[in-house]
C-alpha positions as CSV (number, residue, x, y, z in Angstrom):
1,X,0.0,0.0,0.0
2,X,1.6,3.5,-1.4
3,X,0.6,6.3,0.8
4,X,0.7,9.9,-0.7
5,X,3.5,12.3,0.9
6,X,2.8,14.2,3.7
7,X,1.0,13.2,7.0
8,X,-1.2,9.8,6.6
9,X,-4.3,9.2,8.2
10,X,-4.6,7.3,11.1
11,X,-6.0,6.6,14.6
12,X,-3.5,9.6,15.7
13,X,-3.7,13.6,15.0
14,X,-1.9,16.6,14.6
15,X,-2.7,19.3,17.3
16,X,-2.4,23.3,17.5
17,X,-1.3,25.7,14.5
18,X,1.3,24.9,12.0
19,X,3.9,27.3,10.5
20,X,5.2,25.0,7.4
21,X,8.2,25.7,5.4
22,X,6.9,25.2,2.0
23,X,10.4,24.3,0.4
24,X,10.8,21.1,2.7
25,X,7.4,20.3,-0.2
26,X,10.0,20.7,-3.0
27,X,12.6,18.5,-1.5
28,X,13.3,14.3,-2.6
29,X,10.3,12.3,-1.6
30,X,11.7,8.9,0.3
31,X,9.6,5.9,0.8
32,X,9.3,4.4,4.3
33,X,8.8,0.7,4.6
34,X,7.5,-0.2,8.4
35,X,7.0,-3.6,9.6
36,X,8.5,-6.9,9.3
37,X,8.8,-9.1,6.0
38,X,5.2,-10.1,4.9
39,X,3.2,-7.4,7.0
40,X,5.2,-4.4,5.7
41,X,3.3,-1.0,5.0
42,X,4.8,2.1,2.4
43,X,4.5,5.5,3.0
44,X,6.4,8.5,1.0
45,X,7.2,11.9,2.9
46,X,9.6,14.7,1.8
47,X,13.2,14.8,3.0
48,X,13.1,17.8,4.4
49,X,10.0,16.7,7.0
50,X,12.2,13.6,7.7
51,X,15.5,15.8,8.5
52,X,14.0,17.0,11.2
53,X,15.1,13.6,13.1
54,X,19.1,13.9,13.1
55,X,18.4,9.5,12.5
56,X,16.4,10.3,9.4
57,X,18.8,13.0,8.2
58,X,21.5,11.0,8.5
59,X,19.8,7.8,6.5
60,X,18.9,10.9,3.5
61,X,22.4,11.4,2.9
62,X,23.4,9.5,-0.2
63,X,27.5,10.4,0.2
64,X,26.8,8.4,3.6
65,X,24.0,6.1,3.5
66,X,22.6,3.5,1.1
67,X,19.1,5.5,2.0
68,X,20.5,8.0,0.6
69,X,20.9,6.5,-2.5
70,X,17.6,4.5,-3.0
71,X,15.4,7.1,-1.5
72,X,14.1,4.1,0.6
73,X,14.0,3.6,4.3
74,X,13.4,0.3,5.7
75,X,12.0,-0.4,9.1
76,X,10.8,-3.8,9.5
77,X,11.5,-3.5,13.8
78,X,8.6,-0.3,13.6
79,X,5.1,-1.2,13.4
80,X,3.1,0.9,10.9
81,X,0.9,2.8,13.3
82,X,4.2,4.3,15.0
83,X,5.9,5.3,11.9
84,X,2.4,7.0,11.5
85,X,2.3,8.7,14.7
86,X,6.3,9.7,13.7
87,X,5.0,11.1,10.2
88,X,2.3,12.9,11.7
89,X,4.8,14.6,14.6
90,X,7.4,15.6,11.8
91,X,5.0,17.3,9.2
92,X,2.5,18.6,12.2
93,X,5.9,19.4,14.9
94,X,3.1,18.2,17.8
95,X,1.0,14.8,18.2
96,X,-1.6,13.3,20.3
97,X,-3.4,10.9,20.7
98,X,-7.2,10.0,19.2
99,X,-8.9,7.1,21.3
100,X,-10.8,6.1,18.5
101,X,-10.7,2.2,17.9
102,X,-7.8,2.4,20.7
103,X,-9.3,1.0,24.4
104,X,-9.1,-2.9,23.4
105,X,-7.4,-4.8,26.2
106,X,-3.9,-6.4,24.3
107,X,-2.3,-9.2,25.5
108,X,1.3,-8.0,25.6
109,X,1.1,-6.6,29.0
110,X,-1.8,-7.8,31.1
111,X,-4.4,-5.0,31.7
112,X,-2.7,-2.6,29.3
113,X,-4.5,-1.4,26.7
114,X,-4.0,-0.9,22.9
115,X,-3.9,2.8,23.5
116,X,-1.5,2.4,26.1
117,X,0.9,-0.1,24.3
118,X,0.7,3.1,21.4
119,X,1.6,5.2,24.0
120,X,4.5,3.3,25.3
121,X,5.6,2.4,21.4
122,X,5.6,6.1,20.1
123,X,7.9,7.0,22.9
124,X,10.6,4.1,22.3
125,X,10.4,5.5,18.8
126,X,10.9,9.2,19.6
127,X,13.7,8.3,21.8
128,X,15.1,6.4,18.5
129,X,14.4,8.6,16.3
130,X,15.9,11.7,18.4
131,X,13.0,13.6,18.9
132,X,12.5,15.0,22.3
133,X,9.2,17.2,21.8
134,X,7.4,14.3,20.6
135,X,8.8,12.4,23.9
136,X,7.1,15.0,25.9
137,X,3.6,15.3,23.7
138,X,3.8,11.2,24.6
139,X,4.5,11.8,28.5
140,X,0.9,14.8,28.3
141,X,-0.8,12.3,26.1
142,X,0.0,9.7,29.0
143,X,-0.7,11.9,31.8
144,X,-4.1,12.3,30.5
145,X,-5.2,8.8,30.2
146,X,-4.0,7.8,33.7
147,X,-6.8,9.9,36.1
148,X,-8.6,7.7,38.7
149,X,-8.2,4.4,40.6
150,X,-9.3,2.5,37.4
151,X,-5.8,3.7,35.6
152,X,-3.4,3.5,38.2
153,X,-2.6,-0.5,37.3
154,X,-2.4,0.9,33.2
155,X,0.2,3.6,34.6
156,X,2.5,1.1,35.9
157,X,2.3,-1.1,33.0
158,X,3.7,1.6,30.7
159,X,6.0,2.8,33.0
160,X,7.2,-0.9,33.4
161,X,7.2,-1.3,29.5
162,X,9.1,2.1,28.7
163,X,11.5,1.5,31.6
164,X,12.3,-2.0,30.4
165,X,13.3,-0.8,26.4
166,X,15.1,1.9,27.9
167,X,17.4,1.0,30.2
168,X,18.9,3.9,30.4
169,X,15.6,5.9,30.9
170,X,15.8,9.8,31.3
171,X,14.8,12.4,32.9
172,X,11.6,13.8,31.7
173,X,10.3,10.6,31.7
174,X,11.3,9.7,35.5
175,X,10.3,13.1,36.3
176,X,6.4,11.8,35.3
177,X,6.5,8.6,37.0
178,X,7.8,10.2,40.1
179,X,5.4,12.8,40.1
180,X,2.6,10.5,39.6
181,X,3.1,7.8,42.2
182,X,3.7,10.6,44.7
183,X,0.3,11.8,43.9
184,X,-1.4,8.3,43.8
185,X,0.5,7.8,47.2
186,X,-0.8,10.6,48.7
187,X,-4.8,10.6,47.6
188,X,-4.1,6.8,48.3
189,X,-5.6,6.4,44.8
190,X,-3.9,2.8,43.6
191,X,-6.6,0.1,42.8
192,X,-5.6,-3.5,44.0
193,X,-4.5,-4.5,41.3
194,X,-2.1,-1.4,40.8
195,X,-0.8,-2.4,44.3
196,X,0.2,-5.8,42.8
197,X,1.8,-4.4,40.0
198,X,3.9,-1.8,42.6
199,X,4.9,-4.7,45.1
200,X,6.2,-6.7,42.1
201,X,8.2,-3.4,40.2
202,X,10.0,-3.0,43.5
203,X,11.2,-7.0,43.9
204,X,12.1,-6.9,40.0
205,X,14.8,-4.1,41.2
206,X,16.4,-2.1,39.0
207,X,16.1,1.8,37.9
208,X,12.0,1.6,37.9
209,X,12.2,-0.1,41.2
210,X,13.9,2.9,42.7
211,X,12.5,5.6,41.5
212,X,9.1,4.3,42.5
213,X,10.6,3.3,46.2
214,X,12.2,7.0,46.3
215,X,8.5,8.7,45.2
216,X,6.4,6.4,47.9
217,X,9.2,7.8,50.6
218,X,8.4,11.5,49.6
């Protein structure tokens, strides 16, 4: 499936007003393949769009890169509906999140939702693809799905996910987690089930494990 340059539809959205540079229209048009072999989808943007991830602009550059080259982009470890969400943040320089089709409960992380494995996929993305606003529209796109008891379990499971693909988490995103679990700690606002999910974080160990013992001390 060819999609046409320039942001594609999909369950995500570009936000707020736009100021567009209309010569980064004039520049090469690359095709992107996402997705593994057999289950691959295409989509075209302009080169200048993509430059503004220093990954991308390095791939564009045909004295370095075979990218460069073949004006194709290959990446079969991205599913389709991030590269989306990626396309949408690069032509629109802001993204969030439409629930639409979005609250189905997935199996890769028990209780978490498909718009919470999104979530936790478009920010492992923006961190590879060097693009720090993006991380933070993900972290105000999280924040807002994450009010009441009924979340709290959700919260930890995308912390836990994001945590474990970046081991080397930073700041912002610690910063969040912090923040939040000192606010569920101190409206005592964790469901049971969230509880669970806390207790087991902090015997896994590691970096998650202490931020969340050093935000329940606060």
């Amino acid at each position: 499936m060819m999609c046409t340059p320039g942001p594609p539809q999909s369950n995500v959205k570009a936000k707020g007003q736009v100021t567009v540079k209309y010569n980064d229209f004039e520049t090469p048009i690359f095709t992107l393949i996402a997705g593994p072999e057999g289950v691959t989808k295409t989509y075209t943007a302009h080169q200048g769009f993509l430059a503004k991830s220093p990954v991308f602009k390095k791939m564009c550059q045909a004295e370095s890169f075979k990218e460069g080259e073949t004006f194709q982009i290959r990446l079969p470890e991205d599913k389709p509906r991030v590269v989306e969400a990626i396309l949408d943040f690069l032509y629109a320089d802001s993204w969030e999140l439409s629930d639409e089709g979005c609250c189905v409960i997935v199996d890769a992380f028990d209780g978490m939702t498909d718009m919470a494995e999104l979530l936790v996929d478009v920010y492992v993305a923006a961190d590879k693809f060097q693009l720090p606003d993006l991380k933070n529209d993900v972290i105000e796109e999280m924040r807002g799905t994450i009010d009441g008891k009924d979340r709290s379990a959700e919260f930890l499971y995308m912390a836990k996910a994001v945590y474990a693909s970046l081991p080397e988490c930073e700041d912002p995103f610690r910063d969040f987690v912090k923040a939040t679990v000192s606010a569920y700690e101190r409206l005592r606002d964790w469901s049971p089930k969230a509880r669970e999910v806390f207790e087991g974080c902090i015997v896994d160990g590691g970096l998650l494990a202490l931020d969340l013992h050093n935000a329940r001390c606060k």
